[in-house]
C-alpha positions as CSV (number, residue, x, y, z in Angstrom):
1,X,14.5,133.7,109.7
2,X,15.5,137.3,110.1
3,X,16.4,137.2,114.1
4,X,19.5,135.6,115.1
5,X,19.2,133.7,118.1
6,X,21.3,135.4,121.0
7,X,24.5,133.7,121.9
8,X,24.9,132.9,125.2
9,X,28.3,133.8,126.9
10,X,31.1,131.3,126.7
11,X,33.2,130.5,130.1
12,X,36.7,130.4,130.6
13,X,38.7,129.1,133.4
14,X,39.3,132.5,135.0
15,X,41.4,131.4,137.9
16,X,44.4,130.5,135.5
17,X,43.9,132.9,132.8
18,X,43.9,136.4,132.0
19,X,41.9,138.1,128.9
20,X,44.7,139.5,126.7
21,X,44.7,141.7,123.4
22,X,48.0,141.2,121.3
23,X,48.1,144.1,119.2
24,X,51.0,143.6,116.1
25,X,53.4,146.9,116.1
26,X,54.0,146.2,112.7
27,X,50.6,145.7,111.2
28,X,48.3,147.0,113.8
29,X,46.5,142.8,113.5
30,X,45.1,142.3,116.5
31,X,44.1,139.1,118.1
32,X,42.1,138.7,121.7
33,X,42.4,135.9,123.8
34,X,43.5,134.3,127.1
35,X,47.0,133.8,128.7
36,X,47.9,131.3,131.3
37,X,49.7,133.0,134.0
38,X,51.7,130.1,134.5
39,X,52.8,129.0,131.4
40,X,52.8,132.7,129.6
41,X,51.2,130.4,127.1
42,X,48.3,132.6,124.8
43,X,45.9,131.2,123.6
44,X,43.6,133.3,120.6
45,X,40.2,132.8,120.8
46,X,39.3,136.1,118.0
47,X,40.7,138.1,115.6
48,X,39.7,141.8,115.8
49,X,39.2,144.3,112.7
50,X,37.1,146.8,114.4
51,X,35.2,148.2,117.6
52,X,32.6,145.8,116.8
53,X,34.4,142.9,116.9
54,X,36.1,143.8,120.2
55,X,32.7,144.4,121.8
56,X,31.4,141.1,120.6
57,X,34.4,139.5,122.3
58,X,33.9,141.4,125.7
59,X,30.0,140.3,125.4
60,X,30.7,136.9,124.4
61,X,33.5,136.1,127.3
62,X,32.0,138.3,129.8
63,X,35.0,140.4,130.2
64,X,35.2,144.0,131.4
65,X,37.3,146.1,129.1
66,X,39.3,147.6,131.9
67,X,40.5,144.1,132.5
68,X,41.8,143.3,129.3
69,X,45.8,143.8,128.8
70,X,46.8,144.7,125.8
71,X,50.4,143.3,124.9
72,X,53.0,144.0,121.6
């Protein structure tokens, strides 16, 4: 078949977790994911090479880019 069938949007416990981008200072990897604000534990949920990717995970969580941190 040449359509994909359209994901539907994966949930997260929002009430103790935050949508974080760790960024690596060295190599510039960056992984997005969750942190628990109590634990400070992250949790990666996708590894980002390009705009694409990130958009994908904003779609696919249902996160608004101005809430997503970006941490070193």
């Amino acid at each position: 078949m040449l359509w994909r069938k359209k994901e539907k949007p994966v949930s997260y416990d929002k009430t103790g977790k935050i949508p974080v981008l760790h960024v690596s200072i060295c190599t510039g990897e960056k992984v997005a994911g969750f942190k628990d604000t109590a634990s400070g534990r992250f949790e990666d949920r996708m590894l980002i090479k390009n705009e694409k990717d990130l958009q994908e995970f904003l779609r696919l969580y249902e996160v608004k880019e101005e809430e997503l941190r970006k941490e070193w």
